[in-house]
VOGU-3710 file (C-alpha; in Angstrom, 3 decimals, decimal comma):
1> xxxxxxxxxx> 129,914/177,039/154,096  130,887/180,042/152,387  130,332/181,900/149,027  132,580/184,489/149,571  135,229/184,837/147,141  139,104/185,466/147,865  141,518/186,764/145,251  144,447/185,058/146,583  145,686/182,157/149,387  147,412/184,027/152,195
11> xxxxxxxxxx> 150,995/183,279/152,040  151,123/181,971/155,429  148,778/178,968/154,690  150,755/178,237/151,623  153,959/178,254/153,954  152,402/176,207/156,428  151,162/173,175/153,367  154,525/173,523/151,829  156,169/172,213/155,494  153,481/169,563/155,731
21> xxxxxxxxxx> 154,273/168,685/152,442  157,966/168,420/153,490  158,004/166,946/156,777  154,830/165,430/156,440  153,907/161,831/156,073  154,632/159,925/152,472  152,361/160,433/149,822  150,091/157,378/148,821  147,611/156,209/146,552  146,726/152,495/146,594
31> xxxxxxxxxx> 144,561/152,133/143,611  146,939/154,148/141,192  144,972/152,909/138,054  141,369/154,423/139,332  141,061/157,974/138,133  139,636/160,787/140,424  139,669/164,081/140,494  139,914/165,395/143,687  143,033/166,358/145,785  142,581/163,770/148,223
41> xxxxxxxxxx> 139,980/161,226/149,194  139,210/157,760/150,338  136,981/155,386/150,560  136,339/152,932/153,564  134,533/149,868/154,707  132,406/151,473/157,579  132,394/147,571/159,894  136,290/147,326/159,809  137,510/150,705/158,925  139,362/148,800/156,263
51> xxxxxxxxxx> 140,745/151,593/153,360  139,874/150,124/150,396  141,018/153,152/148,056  142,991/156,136/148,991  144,495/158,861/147,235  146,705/161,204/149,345  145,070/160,143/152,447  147,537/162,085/154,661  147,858/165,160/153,244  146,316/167,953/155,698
61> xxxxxxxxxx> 144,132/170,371/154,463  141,456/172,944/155,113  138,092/170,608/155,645  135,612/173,964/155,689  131,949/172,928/157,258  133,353/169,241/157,321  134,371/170,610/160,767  130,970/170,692/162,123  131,051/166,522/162,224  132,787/167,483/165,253
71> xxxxxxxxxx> 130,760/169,992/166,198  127,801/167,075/165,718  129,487/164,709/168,026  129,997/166,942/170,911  126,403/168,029/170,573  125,091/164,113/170,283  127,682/163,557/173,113  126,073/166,834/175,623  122,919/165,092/174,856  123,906/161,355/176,225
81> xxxxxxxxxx> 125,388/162,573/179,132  122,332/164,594/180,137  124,366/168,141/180,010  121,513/169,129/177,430  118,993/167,807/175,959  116,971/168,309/172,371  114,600/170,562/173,984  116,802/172,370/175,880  116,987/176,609/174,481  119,119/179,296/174,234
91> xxxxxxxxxx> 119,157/182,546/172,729  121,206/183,827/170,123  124,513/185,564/171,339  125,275/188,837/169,413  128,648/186,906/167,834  126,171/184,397/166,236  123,320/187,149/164,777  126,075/189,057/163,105  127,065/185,845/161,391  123,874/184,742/160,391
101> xxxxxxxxxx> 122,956/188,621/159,112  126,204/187,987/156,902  124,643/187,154/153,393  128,070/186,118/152,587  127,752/182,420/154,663  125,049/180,296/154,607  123,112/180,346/156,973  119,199/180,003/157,929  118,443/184,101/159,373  118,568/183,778/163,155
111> xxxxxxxxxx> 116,342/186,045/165,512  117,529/187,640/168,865  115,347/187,572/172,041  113,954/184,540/171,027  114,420/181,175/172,411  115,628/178,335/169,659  115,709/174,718/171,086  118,823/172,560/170,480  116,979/170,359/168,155  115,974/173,780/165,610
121> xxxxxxxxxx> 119,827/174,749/165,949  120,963/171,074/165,107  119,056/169,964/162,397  120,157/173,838/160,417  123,427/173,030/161,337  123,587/169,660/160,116  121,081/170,000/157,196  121,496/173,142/156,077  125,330/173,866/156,816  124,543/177,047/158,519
131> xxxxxxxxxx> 127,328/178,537/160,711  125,398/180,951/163,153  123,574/177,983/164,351  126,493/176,232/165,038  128,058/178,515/167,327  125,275/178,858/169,243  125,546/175,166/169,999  129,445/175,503/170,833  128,350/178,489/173,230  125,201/176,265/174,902
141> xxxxxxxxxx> 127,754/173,711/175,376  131,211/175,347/176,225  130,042/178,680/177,613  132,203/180,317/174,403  132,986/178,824/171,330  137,071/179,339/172,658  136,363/176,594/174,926  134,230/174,687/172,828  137,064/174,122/170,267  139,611/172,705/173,462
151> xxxxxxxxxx> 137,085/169,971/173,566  137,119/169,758/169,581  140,871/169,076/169,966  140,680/167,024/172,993  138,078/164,747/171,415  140,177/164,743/168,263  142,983/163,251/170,403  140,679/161,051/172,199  139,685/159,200/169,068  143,155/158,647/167,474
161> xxxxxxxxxx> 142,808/161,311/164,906  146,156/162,021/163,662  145,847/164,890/161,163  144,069/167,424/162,529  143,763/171,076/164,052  140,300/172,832/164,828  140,316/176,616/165,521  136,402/176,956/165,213  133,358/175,681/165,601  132,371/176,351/162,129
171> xxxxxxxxxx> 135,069/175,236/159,563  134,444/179,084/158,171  138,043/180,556/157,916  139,233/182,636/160,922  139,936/185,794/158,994  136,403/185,497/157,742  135,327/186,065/161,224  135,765/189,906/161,135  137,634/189,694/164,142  135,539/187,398/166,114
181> xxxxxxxxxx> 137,853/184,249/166,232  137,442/182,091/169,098  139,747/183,200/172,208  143,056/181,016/171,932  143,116/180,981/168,229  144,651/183,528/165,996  143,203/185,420/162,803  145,058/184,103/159,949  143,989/180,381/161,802  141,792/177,759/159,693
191> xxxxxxxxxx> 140,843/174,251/160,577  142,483/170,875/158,763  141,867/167,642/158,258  143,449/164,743/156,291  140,928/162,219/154,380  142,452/159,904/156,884  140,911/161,358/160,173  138,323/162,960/158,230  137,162/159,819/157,559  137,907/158,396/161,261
201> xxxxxxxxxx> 135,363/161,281/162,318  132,687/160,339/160,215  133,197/156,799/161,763  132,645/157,242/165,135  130,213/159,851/164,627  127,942/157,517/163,179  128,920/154,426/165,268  128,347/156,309/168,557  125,459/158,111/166,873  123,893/156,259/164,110
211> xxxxxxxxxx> 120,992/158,478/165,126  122,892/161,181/163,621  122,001/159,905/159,739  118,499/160,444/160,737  118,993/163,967/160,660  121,479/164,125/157,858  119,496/162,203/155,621  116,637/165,080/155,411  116,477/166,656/151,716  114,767/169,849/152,454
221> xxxxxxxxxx> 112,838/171,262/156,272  111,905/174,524/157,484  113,570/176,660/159,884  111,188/179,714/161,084  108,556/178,536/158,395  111,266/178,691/155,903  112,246/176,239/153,514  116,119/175,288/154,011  117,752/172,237/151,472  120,002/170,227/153,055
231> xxxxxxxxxx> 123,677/170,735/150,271  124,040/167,160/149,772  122,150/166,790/146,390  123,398/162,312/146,236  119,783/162,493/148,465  116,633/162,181/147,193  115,765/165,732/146,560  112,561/166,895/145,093  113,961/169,931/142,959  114,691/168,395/139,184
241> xxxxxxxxxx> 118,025/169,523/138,961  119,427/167,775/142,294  118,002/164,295/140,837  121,010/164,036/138,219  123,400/163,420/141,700  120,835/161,523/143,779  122,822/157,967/144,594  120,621/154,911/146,008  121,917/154,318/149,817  123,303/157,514/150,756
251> xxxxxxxxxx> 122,241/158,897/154,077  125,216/161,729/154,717  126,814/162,957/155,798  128,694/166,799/155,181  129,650/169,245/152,509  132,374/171,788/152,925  132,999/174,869/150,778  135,114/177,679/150,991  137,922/179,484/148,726  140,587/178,244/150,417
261> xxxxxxxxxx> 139,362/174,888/150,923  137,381/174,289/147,644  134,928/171,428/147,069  134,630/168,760/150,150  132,234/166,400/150,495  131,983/163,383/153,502  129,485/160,589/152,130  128,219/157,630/153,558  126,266/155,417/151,531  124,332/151,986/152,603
271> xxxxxxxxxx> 123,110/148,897/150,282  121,843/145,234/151,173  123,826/146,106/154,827  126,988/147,092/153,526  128,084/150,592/154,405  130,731/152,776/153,239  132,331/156,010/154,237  134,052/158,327/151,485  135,907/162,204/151,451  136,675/164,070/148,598
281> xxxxxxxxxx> 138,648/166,868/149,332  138,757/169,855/147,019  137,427/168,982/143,903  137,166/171,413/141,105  133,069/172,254/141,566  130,035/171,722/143,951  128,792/168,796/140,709  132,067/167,640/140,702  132,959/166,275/144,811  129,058/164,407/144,195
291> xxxxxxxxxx> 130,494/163,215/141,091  133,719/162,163/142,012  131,794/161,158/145,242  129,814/158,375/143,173  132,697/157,083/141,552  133,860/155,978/144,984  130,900/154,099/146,000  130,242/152,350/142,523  133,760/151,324/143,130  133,181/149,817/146,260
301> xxxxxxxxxx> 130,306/148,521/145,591  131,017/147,190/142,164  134,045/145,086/143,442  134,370/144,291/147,215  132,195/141,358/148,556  131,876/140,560/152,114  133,115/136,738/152,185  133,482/134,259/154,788  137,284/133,824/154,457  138,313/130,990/157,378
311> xxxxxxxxxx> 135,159/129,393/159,090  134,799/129,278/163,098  136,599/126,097/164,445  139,562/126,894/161,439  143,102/124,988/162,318  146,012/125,366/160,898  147,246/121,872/160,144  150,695/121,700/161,763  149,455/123,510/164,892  146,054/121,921/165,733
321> xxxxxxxxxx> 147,137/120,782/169,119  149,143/122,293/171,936  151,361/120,181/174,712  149,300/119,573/178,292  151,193/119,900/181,382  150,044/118,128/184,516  146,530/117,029/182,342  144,643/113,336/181,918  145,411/114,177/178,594  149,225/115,209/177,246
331> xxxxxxxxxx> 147,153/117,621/174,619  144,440/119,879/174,217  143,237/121,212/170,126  142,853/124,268/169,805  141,042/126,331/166,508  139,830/129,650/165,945  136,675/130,947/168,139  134,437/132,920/165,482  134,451/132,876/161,777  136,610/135,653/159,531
341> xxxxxxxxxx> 134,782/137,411/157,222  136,072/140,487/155,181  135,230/142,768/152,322  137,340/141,741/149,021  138,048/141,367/145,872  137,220/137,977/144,472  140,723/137,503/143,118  142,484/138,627/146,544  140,277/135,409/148,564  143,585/133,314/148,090
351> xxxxxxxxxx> 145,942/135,694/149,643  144,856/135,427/153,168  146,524/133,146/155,440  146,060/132,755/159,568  149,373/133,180/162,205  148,784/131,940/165,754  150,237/134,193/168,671  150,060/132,271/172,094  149,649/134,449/175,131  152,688/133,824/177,166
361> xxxxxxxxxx> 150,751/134,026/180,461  149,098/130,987/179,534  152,080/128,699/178,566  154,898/127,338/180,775  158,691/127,773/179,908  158,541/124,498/178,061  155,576/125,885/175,795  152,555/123,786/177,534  149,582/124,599/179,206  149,027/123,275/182,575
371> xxxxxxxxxx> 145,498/121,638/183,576  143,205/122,032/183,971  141,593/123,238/180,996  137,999/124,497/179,987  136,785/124,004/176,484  136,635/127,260/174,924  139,436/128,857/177,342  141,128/131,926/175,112  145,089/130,560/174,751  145,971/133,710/171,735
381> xxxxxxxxxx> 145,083/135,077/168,988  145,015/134,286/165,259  146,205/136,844/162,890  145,008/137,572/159,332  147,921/138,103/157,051  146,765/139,499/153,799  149,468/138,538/151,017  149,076/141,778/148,753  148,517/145,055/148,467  147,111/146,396/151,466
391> xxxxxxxxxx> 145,967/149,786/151,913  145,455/149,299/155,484  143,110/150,944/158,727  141,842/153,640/159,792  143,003/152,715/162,976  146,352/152,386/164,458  145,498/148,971/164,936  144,746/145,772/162,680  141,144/145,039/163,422  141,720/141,348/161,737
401> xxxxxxxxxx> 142,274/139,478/164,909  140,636/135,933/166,077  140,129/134,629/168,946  142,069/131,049/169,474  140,156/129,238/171,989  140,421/125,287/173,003  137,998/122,933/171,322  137,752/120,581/174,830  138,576/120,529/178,193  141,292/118,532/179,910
411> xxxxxxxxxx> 140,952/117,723/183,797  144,042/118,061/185,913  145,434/114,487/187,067  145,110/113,121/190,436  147,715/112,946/192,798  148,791/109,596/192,408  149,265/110,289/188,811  151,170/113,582/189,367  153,021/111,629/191,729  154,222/108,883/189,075
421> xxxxxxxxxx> 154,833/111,560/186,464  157,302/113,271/188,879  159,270/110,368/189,787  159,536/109,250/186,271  160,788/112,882/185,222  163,143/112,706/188,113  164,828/108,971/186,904  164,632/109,893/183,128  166,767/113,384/183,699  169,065/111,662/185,975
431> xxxxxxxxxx> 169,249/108,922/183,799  170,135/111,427/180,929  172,721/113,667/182,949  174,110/110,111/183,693  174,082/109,143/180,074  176,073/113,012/179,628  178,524/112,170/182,058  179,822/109,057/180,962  179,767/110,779/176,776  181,540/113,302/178,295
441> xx> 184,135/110,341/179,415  184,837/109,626/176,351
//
């Protein structure tokens, strides 16, 4: 995060967003009626990654210390694999003590020749937004921070981001830097993110590392026996002023500030077990992206219930059954394996209906499966089609899928059987191509 001030948007960003806004994909908004101010934002149920409320999710913009959820997960990620660990030190590279002497940025007043564990560097980083803390991290990791952003990008891909370019570790912009831009990148370079991915990072950063809200969660620590506040004020801060923006639930996740980007807040809120994830991107103040922030969650809160929508063992009337082949029995029911719940509006519970997809492998050309059979044995899936304005995933993919299993098992029949079965097939089809012939006689 930065408080230095620019006079003016270099014309080269405002080329670049006027040929995303061109080529770029289709604006939406899905809730057209629910008033926010901020440029772009969305709100999403954190179990299914279902968007319940977007406003311009596509449009790509500068995230500013949003970026260091990236930053997080590669750090939580080093950790896991046993590359580092929380105890682990380093010392402070001359790159990341000019930054932190830079009263300009935020940041927490790094030493040099002195040893700071992971865990110190982390928790200022993640609580306190501060950027010289943060490169050291990409550096313990990547060896420089020009390699640490190739694995920002590759792990970008890797999760199925789809708006999205990282030039530094920091989400400070690159001319900010004074000339100290990470190898491979080039000055005039800033980070972006849509609300979309934005929103996709925050997912799996707290779904691989739930751990992660542990940390972000913290109001105020210390950091060399000083006091550092963490810039999310919806937390339950102790100074007076934060407590008009503290919001009941939240537990993250990251602010973002700089001229170019503005006001940009990731939140992630949790009540009675329901979780959300929101963005706001550049909103008009610091109050306002809290503000605007809350709106989202009372929204989502306020109206979306998780209800049991089709129970497990659900068949569709007309297609209860499917044909045996070669079975004691000539058919097996079939019904859905699990129940499907969802979070809804009460008025949308009578615009969901279930489709059955069979797996091919498991049918014969004449649309029967052959014995024998176990009870439970996966024969497709069931598809939730929603009937109504849907504002979609997250994902690529629709997460509403059921398994469609068998409801009892039919043994294959014995020989003699099989035997009977065949001759009779073999009579009744010559018997028909007879019947053919002599029609066609006539």
């Amino acid at each position: 995060m930065t408080n230095k001030r620019k006079k003016f948007v270099p014309v080269i960003f405002a080329a670049i967003m006027m040929l995303v806004t061109i080529i770029g994909q289709p604006s939406v908004s899905y809730a057209k009626s629910f008033d926010l101010e901020a440029e772009s934002a969305i709100l999403v149920d954190f179990e299914t990654g279902k968007i319940l409320f977007a406003k311009e999710p596509d449009l790509v913009l500068p995230p500013a210390s949003m970026t260091k959820m990236m930053t997080e997960y590669l750090v939580w990620e080093a950790i896991d694999k046993g590359q580092i660990s929380w105890d682990s030190t380093t010392e402070i590279s001359d790159y990341s003590y000019a930054l932190s002497k830079n009263n300009a940025f935020s940041g927490v007043g790094l030493k040099q020749n002195k040893d700071y564990t992971v865990r110190e560097l982390y928790e200022a980083m993640a609580i306190n937004s501060d950027n010289a803390t943060t490169v050291a991290l990409a550096e313990l990791i990547a060896g420089s921070e020009g390699e640490f952003v190739k694995l920002m990008n590759q792990k970008a891909e890797e999760m199925g981001l789809t708006d999205y370019e990282f030039v530094n570790s920091s989400g400070l912009d690159n001319e900010s830097l004074d000339g100290n831009h990470p190898e491979g990148t080039k000055a005039d370079d800033t980070n972006l993110l849509s609300a979309r991915s934005t929103a996709l990072l925050a997912y799996y950063l707290v779904k691989d590392f739930p751990e992660a809200l542990e940390i972000s969660s913290i109001p105020e620590t210390k950091f060399d026996e000083q006091e550092v506040r963490n810039w999310n004020w919806m937390l339950d801060h102790d100074a007076s002023f934060l407590k008009q923006f503290y919001y009941e639930g939240v537990d993250g996740l990251k602010t973002g500030y700089t001229e170019l980007a503005g006001n940009n807040f990731t939140g992630t809120a949790i009540r009675d077990g329901q979780r959300f994830i929101t963005v706001v991107m550049n909103t008009k103040s610091r109050e306002s992206r809290f503000e605007e922030t809350a709106k989202l969650l009372d929204y989502g809160f306020d109206n979306f219930k998780r209800e049991e929508i089709f129970p497990a063992g659900y068949q569709l009337s007309d297609e209860s059954t499917l044909p045996v082949a070669k079975g004691k029995k000539d058919t097996v029911d079939i019904a859905t394996e699990q129940e499907f719940s969802t979070l809804i509006k009460e008025e949308d519970k009578e615009n969901y209906s279930i489709k059955y997809h069979l797996d091919k492998d498991k049918v014969n050309k004449d649309g029967k499966l052959t014995a024998p059979i176990k009870e439970g044995e996966k024969v497709g899936t069931a598809e939730v089609v929603f009937e109504g304005e849907d504002s979609g995933y997250i994902f690529d993919e629709n997460t509403e899928q059921i398994n469609l299993v068998t409801t009892h098992s039919v043994e294959k029949s014995n020989w003699f059987m099989l035997t009977l079965n065949a001759i009779g097939d073999f009579f009744s089809n010559l018997f028909s191509s007879l019947i053919d012939m002599i029609k066609g006689w006539f």
